[in-house]
Backbone as numpy.savetxt, mean C-alpha at the origin, in Angstrom:
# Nx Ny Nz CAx CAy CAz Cx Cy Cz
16.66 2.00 14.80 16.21 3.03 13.86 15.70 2.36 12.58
14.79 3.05 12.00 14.05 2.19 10.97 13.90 3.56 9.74
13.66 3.24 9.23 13.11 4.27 7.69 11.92 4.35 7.48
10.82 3.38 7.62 9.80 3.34 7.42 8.75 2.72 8.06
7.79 3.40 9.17 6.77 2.44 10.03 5.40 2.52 9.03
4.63 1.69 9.44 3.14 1.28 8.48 2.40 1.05 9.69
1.42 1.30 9.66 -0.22 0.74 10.73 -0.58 0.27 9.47
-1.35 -0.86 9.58 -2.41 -1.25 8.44 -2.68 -2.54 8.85
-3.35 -3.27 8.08 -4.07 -4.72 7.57 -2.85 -6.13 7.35
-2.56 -6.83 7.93 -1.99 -7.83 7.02 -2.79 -8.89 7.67
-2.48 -9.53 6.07 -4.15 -11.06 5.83 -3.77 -11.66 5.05
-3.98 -12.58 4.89 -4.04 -13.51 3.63 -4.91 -13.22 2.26
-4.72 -13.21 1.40 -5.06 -12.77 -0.04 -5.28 -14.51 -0.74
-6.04 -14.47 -0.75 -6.74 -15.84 -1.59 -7.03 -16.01 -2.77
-6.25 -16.12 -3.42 -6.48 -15.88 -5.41 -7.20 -16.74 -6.73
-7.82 -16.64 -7.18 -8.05 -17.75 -7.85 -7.34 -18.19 -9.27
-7.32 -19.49 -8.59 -6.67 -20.24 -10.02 -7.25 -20.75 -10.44
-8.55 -21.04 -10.81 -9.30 -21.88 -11.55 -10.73 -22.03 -10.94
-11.85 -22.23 -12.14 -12.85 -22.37 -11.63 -13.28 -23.68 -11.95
-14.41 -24.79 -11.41 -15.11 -25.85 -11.91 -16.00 -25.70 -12.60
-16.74 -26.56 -13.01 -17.97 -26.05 -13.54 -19.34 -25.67 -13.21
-19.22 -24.93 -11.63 -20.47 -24.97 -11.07 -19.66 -23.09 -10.97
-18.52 -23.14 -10.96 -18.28 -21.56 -11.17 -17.34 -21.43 -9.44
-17.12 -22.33 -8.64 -16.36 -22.44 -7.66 -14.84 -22.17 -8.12
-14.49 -21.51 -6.97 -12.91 -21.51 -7.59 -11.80 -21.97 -6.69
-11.27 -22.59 -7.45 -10.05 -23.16 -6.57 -8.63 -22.13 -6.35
-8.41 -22.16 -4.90 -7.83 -20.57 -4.93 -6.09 -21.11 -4.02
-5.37 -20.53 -4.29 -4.11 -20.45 -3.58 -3.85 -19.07 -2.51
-3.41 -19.21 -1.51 -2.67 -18.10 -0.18 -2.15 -17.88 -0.41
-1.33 -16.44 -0.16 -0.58 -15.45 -0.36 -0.86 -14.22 0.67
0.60 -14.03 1.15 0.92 -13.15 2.09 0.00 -11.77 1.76
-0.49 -10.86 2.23 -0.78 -9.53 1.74 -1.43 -8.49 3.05
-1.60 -8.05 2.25 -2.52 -6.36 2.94 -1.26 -5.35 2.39
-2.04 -4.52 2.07 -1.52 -3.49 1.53 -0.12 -2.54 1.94
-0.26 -2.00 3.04 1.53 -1.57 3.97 2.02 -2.70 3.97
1.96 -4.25 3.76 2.89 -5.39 4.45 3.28 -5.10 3.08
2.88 -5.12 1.71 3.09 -5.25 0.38 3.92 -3.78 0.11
3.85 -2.65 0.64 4.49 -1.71 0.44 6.03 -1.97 1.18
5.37 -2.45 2.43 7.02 -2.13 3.53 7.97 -3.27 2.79
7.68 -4.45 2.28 8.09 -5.62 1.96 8.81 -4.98 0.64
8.35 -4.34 -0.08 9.07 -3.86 -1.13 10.35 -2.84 -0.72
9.83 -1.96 0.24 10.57 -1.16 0.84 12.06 -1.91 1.23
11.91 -2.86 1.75 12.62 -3.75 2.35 13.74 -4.31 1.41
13.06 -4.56 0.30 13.71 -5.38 -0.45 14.72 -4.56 -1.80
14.64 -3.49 -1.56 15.53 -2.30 -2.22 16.11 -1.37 -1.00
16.67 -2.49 0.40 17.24 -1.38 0.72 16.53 -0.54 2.25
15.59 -0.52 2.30 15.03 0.03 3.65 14.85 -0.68 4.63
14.91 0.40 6.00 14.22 -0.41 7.05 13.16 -0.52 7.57
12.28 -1.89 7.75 10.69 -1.05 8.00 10.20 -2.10 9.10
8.94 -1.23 9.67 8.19 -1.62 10.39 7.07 -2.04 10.68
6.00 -2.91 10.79 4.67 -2.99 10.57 4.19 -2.79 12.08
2.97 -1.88 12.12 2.46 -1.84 13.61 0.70 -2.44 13.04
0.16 -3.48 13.61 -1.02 -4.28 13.16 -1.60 -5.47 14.20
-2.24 -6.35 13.76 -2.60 -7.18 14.38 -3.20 -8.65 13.57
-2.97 -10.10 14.17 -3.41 -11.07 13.70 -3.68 -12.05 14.59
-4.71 -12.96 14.81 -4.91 -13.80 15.33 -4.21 -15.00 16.19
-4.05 -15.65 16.93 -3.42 -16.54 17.25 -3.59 -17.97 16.14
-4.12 -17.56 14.98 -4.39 -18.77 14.36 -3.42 -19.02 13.22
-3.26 -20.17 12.62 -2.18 -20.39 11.73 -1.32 -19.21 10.90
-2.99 -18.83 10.55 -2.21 -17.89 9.35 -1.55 -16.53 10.24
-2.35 -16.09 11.09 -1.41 -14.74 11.76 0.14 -15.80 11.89
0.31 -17.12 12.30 2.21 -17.07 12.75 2.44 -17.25 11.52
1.78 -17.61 10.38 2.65 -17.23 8.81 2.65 -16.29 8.04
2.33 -15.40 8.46 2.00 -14.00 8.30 3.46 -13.18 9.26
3.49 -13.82 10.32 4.30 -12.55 11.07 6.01 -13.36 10.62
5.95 -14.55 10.06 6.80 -15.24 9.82 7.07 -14.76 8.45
6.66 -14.65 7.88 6.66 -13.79 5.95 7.38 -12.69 6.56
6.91 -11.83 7.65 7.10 -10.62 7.46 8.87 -10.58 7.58
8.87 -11.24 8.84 10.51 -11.32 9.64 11.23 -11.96 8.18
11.20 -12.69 7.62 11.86 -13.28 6.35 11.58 -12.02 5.65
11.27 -11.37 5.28 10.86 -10.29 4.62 12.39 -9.05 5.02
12.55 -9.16 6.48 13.03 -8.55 6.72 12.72 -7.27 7.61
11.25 -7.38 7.65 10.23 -6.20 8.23 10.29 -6.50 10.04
10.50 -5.12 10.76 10.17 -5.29 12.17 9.45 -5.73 12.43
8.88 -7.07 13.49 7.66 -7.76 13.55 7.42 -6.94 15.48
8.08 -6.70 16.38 7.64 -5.94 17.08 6.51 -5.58 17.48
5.64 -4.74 16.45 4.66 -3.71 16.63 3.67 -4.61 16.26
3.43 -6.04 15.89 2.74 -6.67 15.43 2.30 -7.43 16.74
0.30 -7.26 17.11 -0.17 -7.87 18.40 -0.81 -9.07 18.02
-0.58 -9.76 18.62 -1.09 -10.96 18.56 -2.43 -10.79 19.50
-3.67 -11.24 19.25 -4.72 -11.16 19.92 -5.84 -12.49 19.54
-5.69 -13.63 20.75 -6.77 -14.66 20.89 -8.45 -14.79 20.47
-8.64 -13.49 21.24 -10.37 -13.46 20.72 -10.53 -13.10 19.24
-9.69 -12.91 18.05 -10.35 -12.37 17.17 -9.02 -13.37 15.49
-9.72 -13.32 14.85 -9.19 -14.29 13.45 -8.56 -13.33 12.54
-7.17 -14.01 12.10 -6.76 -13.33 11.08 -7.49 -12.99 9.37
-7.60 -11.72 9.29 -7.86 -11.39 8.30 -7.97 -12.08 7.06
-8.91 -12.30 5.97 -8.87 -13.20 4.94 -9.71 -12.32 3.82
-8.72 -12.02 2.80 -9.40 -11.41 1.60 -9.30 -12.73 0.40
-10.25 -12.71 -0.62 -10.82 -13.54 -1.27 -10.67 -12.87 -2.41
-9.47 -12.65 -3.82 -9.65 -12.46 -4.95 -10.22 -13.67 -6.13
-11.29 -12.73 -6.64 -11.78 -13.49 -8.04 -11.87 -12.75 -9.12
-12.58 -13.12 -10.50 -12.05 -12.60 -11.47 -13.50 -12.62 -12.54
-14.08 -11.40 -12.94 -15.26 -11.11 -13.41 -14.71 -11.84 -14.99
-16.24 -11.43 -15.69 -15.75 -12.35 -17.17 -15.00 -11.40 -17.97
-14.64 -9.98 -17.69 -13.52 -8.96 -18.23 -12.39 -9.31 -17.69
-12.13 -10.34 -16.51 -11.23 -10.45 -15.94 -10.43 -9.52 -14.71
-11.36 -8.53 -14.49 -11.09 -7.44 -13.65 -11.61 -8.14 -12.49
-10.45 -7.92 -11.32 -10.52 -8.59 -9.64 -12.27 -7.82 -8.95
-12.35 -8.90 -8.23 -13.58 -8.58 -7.36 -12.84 -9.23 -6.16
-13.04 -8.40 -5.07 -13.10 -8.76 -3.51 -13.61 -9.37 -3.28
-13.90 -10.50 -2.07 -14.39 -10.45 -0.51 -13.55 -10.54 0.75
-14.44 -10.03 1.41 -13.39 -10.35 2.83 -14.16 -10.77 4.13
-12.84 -11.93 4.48 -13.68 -12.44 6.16 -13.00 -11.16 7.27
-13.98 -10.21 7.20 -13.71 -9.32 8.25 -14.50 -8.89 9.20
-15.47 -9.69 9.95 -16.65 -9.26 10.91 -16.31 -9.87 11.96
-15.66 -9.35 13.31 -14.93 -8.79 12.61 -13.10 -9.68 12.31
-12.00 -8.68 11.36 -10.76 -9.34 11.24 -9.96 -8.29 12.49
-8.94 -9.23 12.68 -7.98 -9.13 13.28 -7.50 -7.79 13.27
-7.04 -7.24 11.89 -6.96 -5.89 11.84 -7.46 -4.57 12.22
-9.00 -4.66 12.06 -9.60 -3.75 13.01 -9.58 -3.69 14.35
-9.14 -5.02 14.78 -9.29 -4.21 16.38 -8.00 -4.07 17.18
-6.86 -3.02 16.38 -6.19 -2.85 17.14 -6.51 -1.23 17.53
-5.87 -1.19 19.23 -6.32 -0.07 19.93 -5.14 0.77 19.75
-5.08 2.24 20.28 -3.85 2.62 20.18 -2.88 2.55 21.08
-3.23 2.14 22.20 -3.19 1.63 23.66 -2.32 0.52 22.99
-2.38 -0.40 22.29 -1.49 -1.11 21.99 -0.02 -1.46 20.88
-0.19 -0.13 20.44 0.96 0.36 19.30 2.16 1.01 19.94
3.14 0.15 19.56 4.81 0.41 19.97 5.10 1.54 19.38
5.08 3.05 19.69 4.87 3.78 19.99 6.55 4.46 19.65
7.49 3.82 20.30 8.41 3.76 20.28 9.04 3.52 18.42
8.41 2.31 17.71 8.66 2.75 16.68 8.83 3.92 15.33
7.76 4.58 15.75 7.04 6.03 15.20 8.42 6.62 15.57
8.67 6.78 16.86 9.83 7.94 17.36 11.00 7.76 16.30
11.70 6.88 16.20 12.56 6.12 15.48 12.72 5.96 13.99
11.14 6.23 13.45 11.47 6.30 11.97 11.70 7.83 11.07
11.65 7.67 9.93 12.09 8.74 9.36 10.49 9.24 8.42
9.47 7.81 8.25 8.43 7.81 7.39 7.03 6.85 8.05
6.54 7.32 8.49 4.92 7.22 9.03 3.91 6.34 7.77
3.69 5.69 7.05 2.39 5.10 6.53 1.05 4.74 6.65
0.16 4.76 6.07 -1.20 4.24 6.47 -2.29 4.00 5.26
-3.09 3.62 5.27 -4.63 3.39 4.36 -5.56 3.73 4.94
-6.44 3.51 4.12 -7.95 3.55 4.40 -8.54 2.45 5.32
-7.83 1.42 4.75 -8.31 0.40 5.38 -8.56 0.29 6.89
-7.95 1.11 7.47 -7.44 1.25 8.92 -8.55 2.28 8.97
-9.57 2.47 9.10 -10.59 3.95 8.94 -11.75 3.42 8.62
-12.38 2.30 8.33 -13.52 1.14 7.95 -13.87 1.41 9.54
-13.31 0.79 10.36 -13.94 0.22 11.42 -13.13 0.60 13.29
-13.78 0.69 14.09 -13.50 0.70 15.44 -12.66 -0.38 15.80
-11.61 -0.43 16.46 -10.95 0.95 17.10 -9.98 1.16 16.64
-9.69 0.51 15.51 -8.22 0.60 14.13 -8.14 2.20 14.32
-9.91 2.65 13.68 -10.13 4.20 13.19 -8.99 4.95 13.86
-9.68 4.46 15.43 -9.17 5.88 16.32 -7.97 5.97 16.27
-7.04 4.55 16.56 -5.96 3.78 16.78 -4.95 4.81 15.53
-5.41 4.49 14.58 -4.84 5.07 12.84 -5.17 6.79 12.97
-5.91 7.51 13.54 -5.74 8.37 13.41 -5.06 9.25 14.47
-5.50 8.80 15.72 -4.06 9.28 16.73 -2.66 8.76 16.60
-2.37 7.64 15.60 -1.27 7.65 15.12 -0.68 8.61 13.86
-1.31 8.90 13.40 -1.11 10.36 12.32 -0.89 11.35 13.42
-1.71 11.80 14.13 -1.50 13.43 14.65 0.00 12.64 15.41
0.13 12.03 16.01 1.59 11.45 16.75 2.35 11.58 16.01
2.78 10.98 14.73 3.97 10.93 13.25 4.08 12.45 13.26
2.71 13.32 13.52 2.56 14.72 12.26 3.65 15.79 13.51
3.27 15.35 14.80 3.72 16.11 15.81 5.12 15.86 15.86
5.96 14.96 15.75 7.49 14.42 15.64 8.16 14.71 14.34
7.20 15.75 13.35 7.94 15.94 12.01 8.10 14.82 11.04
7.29 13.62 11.44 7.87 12.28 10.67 6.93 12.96 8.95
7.56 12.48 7.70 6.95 12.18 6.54 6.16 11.43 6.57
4.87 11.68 6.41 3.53 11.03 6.27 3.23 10.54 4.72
3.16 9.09 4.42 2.82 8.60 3.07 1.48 7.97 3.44
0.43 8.01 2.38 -0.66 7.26 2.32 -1.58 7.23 0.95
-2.42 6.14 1.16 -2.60 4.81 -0.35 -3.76 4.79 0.23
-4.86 6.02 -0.60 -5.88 5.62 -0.51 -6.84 4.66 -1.41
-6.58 3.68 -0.65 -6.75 2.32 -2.21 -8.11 1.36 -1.60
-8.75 2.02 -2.49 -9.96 1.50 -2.31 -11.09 0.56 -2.42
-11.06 -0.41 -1.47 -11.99 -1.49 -1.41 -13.21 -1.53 -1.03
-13.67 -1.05 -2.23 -15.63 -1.05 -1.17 -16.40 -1.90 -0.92
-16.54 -3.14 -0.96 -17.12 -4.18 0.15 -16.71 -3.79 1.21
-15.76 -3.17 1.62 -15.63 -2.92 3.27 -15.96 -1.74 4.07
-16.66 -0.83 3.33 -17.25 0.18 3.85 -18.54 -0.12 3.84
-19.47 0.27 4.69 -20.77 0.35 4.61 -21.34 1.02 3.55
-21.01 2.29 3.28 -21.47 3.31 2.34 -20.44 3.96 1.98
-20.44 3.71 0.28 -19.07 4.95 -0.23 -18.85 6.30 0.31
-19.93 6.64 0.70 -20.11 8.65 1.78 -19.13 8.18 2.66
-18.90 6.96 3.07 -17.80 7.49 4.47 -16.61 6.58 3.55
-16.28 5.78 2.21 -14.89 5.75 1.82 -14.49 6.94 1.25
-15.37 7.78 0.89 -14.53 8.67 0.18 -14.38 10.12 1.60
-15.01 10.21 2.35 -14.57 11.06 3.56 -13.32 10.33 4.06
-13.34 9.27 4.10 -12.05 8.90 4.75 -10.59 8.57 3.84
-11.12 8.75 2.60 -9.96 8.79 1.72 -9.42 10.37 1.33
-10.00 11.30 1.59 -10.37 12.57 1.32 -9.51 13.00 3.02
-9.76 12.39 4.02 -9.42 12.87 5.10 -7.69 12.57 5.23
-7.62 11.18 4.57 -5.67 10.76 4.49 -4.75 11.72 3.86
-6.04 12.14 2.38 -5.02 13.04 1.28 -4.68 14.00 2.10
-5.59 14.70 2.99 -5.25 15.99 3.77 -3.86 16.02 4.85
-4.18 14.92 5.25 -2.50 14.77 6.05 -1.06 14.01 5.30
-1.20 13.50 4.27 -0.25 12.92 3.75 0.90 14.48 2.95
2.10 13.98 2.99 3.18 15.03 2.06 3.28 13.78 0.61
3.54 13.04 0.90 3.80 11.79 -0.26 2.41 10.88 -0.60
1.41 10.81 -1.37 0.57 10.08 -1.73 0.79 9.32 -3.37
0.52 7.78 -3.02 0.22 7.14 -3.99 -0.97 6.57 -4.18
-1.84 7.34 -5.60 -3.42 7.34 -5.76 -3.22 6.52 -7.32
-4.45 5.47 -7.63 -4.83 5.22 -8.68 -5.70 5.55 -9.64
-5.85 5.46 -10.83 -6.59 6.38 -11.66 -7.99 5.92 -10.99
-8.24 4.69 -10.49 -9.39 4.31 -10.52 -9.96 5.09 -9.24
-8.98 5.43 -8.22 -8.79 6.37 -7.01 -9.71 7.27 -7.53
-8.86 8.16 -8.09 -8.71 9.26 -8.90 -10.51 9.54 -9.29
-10.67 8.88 -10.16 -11.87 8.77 -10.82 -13.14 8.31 -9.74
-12.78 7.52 -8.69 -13.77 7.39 -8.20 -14.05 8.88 -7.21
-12.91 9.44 -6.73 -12.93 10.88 -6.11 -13.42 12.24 -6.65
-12.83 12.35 -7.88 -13.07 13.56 -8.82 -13.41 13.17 -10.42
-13.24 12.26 -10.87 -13.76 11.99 -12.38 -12.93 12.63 -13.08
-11.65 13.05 -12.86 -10.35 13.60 -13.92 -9.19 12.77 -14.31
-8.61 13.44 -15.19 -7.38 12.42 -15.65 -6.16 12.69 -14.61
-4.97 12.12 -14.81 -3.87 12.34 -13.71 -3.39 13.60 -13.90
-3.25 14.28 -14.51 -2.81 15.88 -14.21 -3.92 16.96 -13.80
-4.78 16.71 -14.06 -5.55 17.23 -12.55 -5.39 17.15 -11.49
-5.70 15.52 -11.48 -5.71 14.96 -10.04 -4.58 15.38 -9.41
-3.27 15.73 -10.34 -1.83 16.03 -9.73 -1.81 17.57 -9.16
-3.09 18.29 -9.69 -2.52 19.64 -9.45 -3.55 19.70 -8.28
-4.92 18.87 -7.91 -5.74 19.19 -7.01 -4.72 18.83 -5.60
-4.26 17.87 -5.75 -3.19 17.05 -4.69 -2.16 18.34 -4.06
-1.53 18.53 -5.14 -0.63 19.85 -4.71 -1.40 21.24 -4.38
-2.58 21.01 -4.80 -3.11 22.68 -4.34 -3.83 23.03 -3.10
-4.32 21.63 -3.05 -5.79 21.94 -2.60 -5.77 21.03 -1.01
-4.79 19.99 -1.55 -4.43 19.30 -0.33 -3.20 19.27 0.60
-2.26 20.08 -0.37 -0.84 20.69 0.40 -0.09 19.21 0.46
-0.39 18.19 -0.60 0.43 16.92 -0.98 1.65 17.79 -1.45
2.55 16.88 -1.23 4.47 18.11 -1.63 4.82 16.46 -3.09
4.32 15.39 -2.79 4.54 14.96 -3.95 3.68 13.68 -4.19
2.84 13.60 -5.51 1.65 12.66 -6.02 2.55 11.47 -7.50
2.25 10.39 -6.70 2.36 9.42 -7.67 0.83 8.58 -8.00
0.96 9.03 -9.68 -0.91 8.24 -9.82 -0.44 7.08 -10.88
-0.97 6.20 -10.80 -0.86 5.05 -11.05 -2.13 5.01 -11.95
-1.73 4.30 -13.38 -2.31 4.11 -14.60 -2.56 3.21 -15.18
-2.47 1.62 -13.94 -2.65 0.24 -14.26 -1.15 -0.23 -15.60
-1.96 -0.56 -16.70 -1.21 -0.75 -17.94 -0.26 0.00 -18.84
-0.67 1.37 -18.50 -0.60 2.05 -19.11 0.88 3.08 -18.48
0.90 2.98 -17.34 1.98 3.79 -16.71 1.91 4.01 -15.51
2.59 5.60 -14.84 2.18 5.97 -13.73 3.45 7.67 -13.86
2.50 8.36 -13.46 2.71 9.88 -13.39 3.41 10.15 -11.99
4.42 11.11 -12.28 5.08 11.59 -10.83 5.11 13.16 -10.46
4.50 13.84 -9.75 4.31 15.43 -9.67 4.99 16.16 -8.66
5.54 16.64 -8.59 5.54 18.16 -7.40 5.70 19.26 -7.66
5.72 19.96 -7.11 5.36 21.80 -7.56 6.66 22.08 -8.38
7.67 21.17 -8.36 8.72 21.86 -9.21 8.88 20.98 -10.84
7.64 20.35 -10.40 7.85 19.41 -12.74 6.93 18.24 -12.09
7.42 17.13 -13.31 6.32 16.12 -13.51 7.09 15.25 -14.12
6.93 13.84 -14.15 7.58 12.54 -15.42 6.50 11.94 -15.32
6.43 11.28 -16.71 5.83 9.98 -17.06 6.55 8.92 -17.60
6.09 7.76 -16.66 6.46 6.20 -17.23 5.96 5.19 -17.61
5.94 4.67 -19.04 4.91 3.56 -19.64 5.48 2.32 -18.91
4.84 1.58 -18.60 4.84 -0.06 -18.11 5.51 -0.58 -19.09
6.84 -1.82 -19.03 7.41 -2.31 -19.92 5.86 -3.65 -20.67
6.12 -3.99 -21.45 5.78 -5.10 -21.79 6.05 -6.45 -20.72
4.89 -6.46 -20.50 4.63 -7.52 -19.46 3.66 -8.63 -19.99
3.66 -10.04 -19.05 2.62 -11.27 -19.81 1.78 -10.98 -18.23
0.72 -10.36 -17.52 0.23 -10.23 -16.49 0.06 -11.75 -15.82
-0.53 -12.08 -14.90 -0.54 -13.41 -13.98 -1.55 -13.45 -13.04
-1.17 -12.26 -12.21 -1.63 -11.70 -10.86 -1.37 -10.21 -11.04
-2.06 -9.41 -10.43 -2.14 -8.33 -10.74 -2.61 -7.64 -9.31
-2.72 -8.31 -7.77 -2.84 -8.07 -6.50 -1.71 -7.55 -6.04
-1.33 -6.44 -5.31 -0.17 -6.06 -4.41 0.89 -4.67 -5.55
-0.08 -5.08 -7.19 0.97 -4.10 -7.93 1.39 -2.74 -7.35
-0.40 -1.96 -7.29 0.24 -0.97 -6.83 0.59 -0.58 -5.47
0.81 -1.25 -4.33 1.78 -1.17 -3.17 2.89 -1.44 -3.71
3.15 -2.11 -4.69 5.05 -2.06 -4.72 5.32 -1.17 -5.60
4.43 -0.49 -6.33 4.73 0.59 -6.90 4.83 1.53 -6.13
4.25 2.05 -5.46 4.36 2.92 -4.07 5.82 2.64 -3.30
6.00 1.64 -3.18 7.20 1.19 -1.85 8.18 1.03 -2.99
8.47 1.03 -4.87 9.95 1.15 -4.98 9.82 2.62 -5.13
8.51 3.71 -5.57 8.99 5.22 -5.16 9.59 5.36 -4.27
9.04 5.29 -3.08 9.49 5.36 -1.54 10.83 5.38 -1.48
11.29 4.03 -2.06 12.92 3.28 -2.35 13.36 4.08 -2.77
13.24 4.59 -3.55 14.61 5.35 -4.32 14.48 7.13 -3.72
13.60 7.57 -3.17 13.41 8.67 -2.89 14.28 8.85 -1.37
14.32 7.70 -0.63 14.92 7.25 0.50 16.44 7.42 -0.40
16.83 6.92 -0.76 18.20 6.48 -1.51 18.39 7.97 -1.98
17.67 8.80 -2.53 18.48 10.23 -3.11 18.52 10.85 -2.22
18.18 11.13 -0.81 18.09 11.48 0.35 17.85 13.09 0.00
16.59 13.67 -0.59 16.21 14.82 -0.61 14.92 15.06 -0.97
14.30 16.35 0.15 12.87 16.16 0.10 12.17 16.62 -0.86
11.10 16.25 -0.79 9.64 15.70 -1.82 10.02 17.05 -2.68
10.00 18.42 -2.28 10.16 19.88 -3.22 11.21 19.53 -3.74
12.48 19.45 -3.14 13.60 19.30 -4.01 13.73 18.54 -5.44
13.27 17.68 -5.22 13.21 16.53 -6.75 13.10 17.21 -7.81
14.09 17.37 -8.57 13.90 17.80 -10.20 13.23 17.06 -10.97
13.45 17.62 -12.17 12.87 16.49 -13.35 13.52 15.20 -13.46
14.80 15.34 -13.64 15.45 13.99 -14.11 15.18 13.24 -12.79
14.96 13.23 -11.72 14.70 12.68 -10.50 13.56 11.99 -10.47
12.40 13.13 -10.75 11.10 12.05 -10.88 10.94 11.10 -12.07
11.77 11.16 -13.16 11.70 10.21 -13.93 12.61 9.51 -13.69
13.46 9.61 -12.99 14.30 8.63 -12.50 13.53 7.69 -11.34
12.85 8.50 -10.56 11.79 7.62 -9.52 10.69 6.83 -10.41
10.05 7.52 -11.22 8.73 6.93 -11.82 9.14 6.19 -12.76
10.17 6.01 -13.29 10.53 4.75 -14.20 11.07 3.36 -13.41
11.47 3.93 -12.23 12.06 2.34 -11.23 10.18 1.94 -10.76
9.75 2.51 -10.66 8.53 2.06 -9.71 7.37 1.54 -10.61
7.11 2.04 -12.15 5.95 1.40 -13.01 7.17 -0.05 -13.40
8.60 0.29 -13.32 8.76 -1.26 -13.92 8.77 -2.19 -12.92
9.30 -1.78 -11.64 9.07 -2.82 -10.55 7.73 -3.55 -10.37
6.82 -2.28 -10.71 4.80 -2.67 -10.15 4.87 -3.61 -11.69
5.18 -3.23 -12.80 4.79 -4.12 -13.79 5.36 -5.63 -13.87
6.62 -5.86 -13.43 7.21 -7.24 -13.20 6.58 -8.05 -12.44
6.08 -7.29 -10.93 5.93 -8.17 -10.06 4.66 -8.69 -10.76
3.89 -8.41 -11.85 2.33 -8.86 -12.22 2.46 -10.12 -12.81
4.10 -10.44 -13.53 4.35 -12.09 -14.05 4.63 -13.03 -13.20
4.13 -12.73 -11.58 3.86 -13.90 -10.49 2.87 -13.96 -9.46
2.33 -14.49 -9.29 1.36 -14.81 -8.28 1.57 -14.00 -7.20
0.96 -13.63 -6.16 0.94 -12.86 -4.59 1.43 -11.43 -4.54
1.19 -10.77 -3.74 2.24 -9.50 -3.45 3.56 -9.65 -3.35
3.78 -10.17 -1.94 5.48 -10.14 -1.62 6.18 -10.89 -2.12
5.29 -12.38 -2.62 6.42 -12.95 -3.45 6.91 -12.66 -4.85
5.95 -11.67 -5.30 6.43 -11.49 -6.58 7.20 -9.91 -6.69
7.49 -9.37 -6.12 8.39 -8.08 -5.99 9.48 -8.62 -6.37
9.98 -8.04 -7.57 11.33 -8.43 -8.01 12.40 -7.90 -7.73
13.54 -8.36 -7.90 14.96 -8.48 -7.63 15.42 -6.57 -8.07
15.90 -5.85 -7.07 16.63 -4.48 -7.35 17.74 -4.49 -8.89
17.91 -5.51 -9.39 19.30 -5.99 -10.66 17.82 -6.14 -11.95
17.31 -6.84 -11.40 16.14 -7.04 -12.10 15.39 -5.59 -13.06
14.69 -5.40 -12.47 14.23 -3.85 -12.25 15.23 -2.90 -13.46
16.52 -2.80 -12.66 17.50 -2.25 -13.52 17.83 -2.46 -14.77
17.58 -3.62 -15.13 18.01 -4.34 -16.22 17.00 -4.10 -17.51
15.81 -3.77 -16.86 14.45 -3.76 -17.75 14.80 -2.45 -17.95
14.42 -1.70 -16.72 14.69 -0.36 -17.22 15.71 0.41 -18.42
């Protein structure tokens, strides 16, 4: 029995530490994709989780599925597949310092898992279903990711999803935002960013909080405010939480572990998304902007998710 299964992406995240003087950058590896960075947090306050995905037979997929198991995450649902290369995203850093993508994905590892090949058996077993966008780019992830939703939706499982958006990997924004637009519709728990937000509807987070609950039958919205905070909603109130004072570093994987210590503690009060009072969501949205803000004073996703004592202590 597990608490939490994920379909998604896991890849290597390539960061840069420095450039030469021709503008090349010299970059360091790090575990990532987005559910591995959520479940990994999940994990690490306490849950049990699962990744259902795919990676290459090449180095990085066995240090990848090796992160995960140290992690603590079910490696199970994870296929190993010969013909195709593990995933490789490429962070760099404009002269504002704001991240730019690339990715070796033509294709990656991640897209081509079928549904024909998802342990199936995990889904039955959990209590919480996950997914992205990312899984919705390309054949046969798409199909794979979305007959795994109607499967979760049919077993009563809690559906969470992070429509977090990378557009180098869509062909045309018309189909990221249909397919980010299509997650909100099945998710009860969504974690969206302002930049989400703004790239969807052009409003601030209490809009976005009331379109979520109205319009999309979301039961509870966490929006994420980079520096600045992150908002927590459901039909029965709202909290807000400012980011402690932080020295930033890395700033990749924040908001998945902001997502996965909500998750955490919402798991831990053991009552659903309507139920949550006030003091609850600020009790949730203050563990989760300080967890997402700590982990930004270290390099990578999973390695920088900090310590549950940690967390507490700031708070």
């Amino acid at each position: 029995m597990c608490d939490v299964v994920a379909l998604g992406e896991l890849l290597i995240d390539f960061a840069c530490l420095s450039t030469d003087g021709d503008g090349y950058p010299t970059m360091a590896a790090h575990p990532g994709g987005a559910p591995a960075n959520f479940l990994a947090t999940l994990n690490k306050y306490g849950a049990k989780t699962a990744l259902l995905g795919k990676v290459g037979t090449d180095a990085f997929g066995n240090m990848l599925t090796a992160t995960l198991t140290k992690a603590g995450i079910e490696t199970r649902g994870i296929v190993v597949d010969e013909n195709v290369f593990t995933t490789l995203a490429f962070v760099t850093f404009d002269d504002q310092g704001d991240r730019e993508f690339s990715f070796a994905r033509k294709p990656g590892a991640d897209t081509q898992l079928c549904f024909e090949e998802l342990d199936l058996s995990l889904i039955d077993q959990a209590k919480v279903f996950h997914f992205g966008p990312l899984s919705l780019t390309d054949e046969p992830v798409k199909t794979a990711t979305e007959k795994a939703v109607a499967y979760a939706k049919e077993r009563g499982k809690l559906i969470t999803f992070d429509p977090n958006l990378r557009k180098p990997l869509w062909k045309n924004l018309d189909d990221a935002r249909a397919a980010m637009l299509w997650g909100l519709h099945q998710a009860d728990f969504v974690k969206i960013s302002d930049e989400e937000v703004a790239f969807l509807w052009g409003c601030d987070e209490q809009e976005a909080g009331k379109k979520l609950l109205t319009e999309f039958g979301v039961k509870l919205a966490l929006i994420t405010l980079g520096p600045n905070g992150a908002y927590l909603v459901n039909r029965g109130g709202s909290a807000f939480a400012p980011c402690p004072q932080v020295t930033p570093v890395d700033t990749t994987g924040a908001g998945d572990i902001c997502g996965g210590s909500a998750l955490s503690q919402i798991l831990r009060l053991g009552k659903s998304l309507e139920e949550l009072n006030q003091e609850e969501l600020l009790q949730i949205v203050r563990f989760a902007a300080t967890a997402a803000s700590l982990s930004t004073e270290k390099p990578g996703g999973i390695p920088a998710i900090p310590e549950y004592e940690t967390v507490m202590c700031v708070i």
